[in-house]
C-alpha atoms as an extended CHARMM CRD file, in Angstrom:
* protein
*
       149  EXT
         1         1  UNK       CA              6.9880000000      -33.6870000000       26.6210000000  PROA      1               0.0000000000
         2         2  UNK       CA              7.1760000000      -34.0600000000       30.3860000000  PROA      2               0.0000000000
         3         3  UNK       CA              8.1370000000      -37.1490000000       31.8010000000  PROA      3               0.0000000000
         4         4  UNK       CA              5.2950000000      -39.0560000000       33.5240000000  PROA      4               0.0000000000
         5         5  UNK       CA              4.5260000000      -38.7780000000       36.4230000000  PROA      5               0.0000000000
         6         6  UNK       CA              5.8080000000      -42.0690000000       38.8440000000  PROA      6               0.0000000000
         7         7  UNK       CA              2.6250000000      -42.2670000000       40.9020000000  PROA      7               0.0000000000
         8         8  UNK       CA              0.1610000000      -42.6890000000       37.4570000000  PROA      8               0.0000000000
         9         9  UNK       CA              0.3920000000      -46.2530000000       35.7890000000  PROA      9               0.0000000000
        10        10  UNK       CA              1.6430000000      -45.4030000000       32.2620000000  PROA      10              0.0000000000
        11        11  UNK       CA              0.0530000000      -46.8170000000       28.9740000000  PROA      11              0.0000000000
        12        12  UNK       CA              2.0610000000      -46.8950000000       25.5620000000  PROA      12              0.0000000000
        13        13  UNK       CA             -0.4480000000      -46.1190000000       22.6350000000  PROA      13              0.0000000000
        14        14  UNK       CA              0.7490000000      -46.9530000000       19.0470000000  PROA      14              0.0000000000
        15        15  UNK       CA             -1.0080000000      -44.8210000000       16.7800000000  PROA      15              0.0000000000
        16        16  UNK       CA              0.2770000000      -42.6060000000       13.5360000000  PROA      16              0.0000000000
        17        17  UNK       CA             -2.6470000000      -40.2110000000       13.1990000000  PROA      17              0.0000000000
        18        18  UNK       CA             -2.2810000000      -36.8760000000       14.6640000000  PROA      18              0.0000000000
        19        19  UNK       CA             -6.0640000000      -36.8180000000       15.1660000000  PROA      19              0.0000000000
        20        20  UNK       CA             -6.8040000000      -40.4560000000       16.7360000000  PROA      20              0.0000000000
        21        21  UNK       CA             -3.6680000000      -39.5550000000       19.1080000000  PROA      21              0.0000000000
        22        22  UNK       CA             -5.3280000000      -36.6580000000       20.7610000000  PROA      22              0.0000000000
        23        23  UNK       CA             -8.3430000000      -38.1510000000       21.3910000000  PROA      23              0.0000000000
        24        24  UNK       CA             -7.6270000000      -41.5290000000       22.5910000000  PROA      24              0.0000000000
        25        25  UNK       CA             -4.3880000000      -39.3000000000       24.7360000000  PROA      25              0.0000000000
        26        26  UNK       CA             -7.3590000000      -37.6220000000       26.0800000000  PROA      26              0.0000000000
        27        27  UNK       CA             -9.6400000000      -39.8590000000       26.8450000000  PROA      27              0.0000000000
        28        28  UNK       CA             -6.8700000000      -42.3210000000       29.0290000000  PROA      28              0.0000000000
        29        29  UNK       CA             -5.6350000000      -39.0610000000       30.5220000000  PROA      29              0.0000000000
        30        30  UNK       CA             -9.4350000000      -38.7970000000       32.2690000000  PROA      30              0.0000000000
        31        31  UNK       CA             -8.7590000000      -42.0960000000       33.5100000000  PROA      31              0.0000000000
        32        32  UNK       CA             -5.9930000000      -40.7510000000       35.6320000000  PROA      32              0.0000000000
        33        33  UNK       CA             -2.5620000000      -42.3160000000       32.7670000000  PROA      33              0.0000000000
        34        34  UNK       CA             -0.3090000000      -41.5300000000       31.4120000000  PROA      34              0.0000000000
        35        35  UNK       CA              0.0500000000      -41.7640000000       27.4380000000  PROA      35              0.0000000000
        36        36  UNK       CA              3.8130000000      -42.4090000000       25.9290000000  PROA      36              0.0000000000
        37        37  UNK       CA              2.2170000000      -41.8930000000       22.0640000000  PROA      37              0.0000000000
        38        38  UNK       CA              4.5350000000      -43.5880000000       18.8860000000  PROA      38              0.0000000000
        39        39  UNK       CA              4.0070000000      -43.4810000000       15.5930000000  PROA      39              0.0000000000
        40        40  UNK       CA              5.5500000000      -46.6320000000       14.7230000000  PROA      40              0.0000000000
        41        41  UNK       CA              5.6940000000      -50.3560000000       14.6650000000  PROA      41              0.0000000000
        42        42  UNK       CA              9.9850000000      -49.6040000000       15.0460000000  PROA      42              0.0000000000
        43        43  UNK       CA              9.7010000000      -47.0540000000       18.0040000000  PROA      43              0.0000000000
        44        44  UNK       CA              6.9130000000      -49.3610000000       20.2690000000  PROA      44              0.0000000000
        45        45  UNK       CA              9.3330000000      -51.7090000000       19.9430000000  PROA      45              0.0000000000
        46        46  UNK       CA             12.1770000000      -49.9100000000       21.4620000000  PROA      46              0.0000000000
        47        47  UNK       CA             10.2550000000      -48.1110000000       23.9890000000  PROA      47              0.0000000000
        48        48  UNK       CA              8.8260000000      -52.1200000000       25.5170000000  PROA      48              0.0000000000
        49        49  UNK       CA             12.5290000000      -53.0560000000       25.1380000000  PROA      49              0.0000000000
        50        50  UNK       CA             13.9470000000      -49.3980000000       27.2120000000  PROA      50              0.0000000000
        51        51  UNK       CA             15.6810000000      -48.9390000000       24.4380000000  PROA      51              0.0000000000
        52        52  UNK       CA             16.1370000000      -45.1500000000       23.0880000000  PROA      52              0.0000000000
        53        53  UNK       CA             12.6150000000      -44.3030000000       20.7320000000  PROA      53              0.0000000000
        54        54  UNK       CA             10.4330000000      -41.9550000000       18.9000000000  PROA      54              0.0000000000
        55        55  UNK       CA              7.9370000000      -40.3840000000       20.7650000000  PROA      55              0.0000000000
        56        56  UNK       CA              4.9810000000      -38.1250000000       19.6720000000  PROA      56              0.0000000000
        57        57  UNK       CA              3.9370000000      -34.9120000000       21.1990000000  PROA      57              0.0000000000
        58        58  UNK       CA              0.2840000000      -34.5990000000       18.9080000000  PROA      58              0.0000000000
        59        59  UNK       CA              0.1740000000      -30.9100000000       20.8010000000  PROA      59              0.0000000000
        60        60  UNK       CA              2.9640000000      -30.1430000000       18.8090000000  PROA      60              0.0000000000
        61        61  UNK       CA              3.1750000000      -32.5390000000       15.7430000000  PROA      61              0.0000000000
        62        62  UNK       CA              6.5690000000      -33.6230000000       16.6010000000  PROA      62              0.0000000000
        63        63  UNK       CA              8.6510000000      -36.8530000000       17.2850000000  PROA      63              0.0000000000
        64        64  UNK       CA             11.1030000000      -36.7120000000       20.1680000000  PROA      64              0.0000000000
        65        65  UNK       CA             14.0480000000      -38.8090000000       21.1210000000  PROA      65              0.0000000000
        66        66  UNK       CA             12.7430000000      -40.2170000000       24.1560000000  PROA      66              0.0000000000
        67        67  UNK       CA             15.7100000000      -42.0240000000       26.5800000000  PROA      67              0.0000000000
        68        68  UNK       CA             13.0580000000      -42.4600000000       29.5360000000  PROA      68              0.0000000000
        69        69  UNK       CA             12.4150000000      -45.8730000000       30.7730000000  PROA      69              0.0000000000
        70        70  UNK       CA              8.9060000000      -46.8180000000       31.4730000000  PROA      70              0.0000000000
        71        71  UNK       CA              6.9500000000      -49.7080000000       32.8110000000  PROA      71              0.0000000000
        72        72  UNK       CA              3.6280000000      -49.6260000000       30.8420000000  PROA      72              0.0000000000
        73        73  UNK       CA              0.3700000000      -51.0160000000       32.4860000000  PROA      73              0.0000000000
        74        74  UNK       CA             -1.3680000000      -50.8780000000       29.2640000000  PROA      74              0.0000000000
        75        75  UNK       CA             -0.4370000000      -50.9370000000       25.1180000000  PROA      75              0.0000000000
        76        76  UNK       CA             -3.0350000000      -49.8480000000       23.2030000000  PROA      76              0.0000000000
        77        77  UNK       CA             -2.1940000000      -50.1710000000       19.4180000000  PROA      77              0.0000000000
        78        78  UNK       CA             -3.9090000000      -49.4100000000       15.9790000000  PROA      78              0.0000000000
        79        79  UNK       CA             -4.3740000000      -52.3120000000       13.5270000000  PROA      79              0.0000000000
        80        80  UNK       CA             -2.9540000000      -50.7480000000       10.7550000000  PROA      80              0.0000000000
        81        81  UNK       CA              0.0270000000      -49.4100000000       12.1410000000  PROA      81              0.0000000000
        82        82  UNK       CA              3.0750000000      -47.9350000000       10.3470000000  PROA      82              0.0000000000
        83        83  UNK       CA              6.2630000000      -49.3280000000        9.9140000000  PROA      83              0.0000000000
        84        84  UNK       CA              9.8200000000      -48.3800000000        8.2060000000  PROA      84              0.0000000000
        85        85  UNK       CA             10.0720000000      -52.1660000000        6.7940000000  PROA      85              0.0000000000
        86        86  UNK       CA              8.1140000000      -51.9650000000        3.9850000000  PROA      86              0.0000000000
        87        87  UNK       CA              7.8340000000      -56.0300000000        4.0820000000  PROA      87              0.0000000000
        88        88  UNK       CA              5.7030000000      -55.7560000000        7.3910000000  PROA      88              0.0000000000
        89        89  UNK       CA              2.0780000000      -55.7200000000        6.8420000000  PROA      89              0.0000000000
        90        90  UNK       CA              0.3060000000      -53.2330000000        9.1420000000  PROA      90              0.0000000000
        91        91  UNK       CA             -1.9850000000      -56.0020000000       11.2650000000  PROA      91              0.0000000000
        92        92  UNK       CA              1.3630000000      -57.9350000000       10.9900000000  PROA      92              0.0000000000
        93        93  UNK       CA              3.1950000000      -55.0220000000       12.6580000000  PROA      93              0.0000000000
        94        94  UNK       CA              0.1310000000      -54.8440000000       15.2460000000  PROA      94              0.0000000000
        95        95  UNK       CA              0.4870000000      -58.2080000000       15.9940000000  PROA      95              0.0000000000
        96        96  UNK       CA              4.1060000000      -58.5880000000       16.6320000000  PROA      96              0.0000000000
        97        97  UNK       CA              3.8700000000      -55.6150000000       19.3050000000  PROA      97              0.0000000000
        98        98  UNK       CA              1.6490000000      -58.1690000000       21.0140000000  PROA      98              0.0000000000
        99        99  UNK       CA              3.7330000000      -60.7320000000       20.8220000000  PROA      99              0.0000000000
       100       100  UNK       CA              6.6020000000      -58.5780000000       21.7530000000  PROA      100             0.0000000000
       101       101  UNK       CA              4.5110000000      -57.3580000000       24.7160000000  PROA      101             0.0000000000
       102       102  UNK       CA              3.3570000000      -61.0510000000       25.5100000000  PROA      102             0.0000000000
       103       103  UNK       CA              7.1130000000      -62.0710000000       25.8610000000  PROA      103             0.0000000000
       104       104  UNK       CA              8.3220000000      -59.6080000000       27.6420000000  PROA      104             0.0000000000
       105       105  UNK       CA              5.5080000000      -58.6490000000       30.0800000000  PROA      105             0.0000000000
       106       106  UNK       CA              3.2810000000      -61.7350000000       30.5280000000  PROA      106             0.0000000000
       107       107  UNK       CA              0.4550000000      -60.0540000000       32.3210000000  PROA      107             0.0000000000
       108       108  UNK       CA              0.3300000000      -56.2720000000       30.4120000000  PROA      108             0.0000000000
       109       109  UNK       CA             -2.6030000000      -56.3800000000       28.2750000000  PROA      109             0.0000000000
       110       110  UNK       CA             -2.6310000000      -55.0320000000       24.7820000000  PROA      110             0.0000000000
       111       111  UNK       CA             -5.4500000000      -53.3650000000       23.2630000000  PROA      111             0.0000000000
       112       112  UNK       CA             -6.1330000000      -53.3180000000       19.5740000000  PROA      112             0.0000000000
       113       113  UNK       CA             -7.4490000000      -50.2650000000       18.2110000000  PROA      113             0.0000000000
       114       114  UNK       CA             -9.3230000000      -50.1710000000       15.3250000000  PROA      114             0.0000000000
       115       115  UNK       CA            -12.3650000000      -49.4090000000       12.9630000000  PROA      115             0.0000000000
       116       116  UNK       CA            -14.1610000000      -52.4040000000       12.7740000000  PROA      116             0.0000000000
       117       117  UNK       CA            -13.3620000000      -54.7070000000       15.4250000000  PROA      117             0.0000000000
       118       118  UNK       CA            -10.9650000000      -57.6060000000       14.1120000000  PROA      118             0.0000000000
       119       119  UNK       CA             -9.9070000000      -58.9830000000       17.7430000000  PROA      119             0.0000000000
       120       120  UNK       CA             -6.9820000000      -61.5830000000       17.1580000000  PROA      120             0.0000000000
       121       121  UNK       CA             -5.8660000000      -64.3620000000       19.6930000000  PROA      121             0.0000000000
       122       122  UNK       CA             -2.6740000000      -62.2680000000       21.0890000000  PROA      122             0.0000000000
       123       123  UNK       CA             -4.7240000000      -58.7740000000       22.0550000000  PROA      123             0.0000000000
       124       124  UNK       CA             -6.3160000000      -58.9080000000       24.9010000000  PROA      124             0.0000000000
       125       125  UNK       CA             -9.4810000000      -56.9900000000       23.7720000000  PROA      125             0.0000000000
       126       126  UNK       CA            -10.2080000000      -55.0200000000       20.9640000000  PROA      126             0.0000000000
       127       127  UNK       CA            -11.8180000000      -51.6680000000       21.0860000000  PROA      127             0.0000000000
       128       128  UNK       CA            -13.7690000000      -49.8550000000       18.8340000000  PROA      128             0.0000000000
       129       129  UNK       CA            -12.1290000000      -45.5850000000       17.4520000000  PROA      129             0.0000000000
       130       130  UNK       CA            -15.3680000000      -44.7310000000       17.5590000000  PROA      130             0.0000000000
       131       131  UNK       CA            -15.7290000000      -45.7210000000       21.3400000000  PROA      131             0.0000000000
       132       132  UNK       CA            -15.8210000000      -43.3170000000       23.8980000000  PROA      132             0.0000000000
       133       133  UNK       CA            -14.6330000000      -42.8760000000       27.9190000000  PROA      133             0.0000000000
       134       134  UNK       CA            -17.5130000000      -45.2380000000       29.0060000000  PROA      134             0.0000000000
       135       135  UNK       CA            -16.4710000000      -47.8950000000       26.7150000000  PROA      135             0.0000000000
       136       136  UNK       CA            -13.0890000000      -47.4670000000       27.6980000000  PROA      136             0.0000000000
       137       137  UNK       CA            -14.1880000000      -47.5500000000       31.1090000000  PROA      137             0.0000000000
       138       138  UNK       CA            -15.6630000000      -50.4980000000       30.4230000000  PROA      138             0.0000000000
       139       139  UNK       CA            -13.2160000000      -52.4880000000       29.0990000000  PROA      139             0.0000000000
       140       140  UNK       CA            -10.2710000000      -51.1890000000       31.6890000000  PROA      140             0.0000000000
       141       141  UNK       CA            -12.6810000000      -52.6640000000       34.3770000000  PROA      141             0.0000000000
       142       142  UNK       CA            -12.6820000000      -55.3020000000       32.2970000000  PROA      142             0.0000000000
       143       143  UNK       CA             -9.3760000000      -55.8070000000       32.1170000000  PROA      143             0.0000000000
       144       144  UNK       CA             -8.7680000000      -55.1240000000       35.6940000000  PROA      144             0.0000000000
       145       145  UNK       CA             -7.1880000000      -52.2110000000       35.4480000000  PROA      145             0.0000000000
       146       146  UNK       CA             -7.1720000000      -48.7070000000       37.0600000000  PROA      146             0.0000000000
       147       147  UNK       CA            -10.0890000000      -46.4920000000       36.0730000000  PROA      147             0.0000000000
       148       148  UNK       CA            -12.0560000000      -43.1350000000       36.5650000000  PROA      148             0.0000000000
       149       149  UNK       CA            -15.3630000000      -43.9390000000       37.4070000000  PROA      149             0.0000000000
C-alpha cells in the first residue's frame, strides 16, 4: 500500500469486512482522500496514537505493518467493530475510538458506520452502509469538510 499522498486530507476507516472496505475506500477516494483501512478496534487505536498498526490492503486481502504517521481529517468506523479483547463489546469498541479520537483530536469528526442508524452522543454523525457518494457528500458538507461535488 502506497503511502498517501501529503497534499489529500487522509481519513482512517475502521471496518473488518473485505466487502464494506472497498466500497466505502471507493466512494471517499471520489471525494479526493485518502483511506488508511483497519480491521480492528486494537490497530485504530495505534494508528490515532502514531504508534506502529495493522493496516488493510482489501485489493489484496492482507494486513500490513504500517509505521507511517498520519494526521486524519476524518474516522469513519463500523458499529460492530472487531476487537482482540474478547471483554470489549463491538459498539463498546466503536465508541471508545471516539472517545480516543475526541481526546486526542478535539475537532476530527468521527463517523459511525452502520446498518441501521444508532447515532450515539460521541460520533459526530452517523451514516447509513447502504448510503451512497451523495449521502456522503452530504454529510462531509455537513461536517465541513472537503468534498467532490
Amino acid at each position: 500500500m502506497a503511502s498517501p499522498s501529503r497534499s489529500k486530507p487522509s481519513v482512517l476507516l475502521v471496518e473488518d469486512i473485505l466487502s464494506n472496505a472497498k466500497r466505502m475506500r471507493r466512494l471517499l477516494q471520489n471525494q479526493g482522500y485518502d483511506v488508511v483501512i483497519v480491521r480492528s478496534y486494537e490497530s485504530a487505536l495505534n494508528a490515532l496514537q502514531n504508534q506502529p498498526f495493522q493496516s488493510f490492503d482489501p485489493d489484496d486481502n492482507k494486513d500490513k505493518e504500517n509505521h507511517v504517521h498520519h494526521a486524519f481529517s476524518l474516522v469513519i468506523t463500523d458499529n460492530e467493530i472487531f476487537s482482540d479483547d474478547s471483554r470489549t463489546e463491538q459498539m463498546e469498541a466503536a465508541i471508545s475510538i471516539a472517545s480516543a479520537v475526541r481526546e486526542r483530536f478535539k475537532s476530527t469528526p468521527v463517523i459511525v458506520w452502520s446498518t441501521s442508524i444508532s447515532n450515539n452522543s460521541c460520533f459526530s454523525a452517523a451514516l447509513e452502509k447502504s448510503s451512497g457518494s451523495e449521502d456522503l457528500s452530504n454529510l462531509l458538507r455537513s461536517l465541513s469538510l472537503p468534498f467532490k461535488s
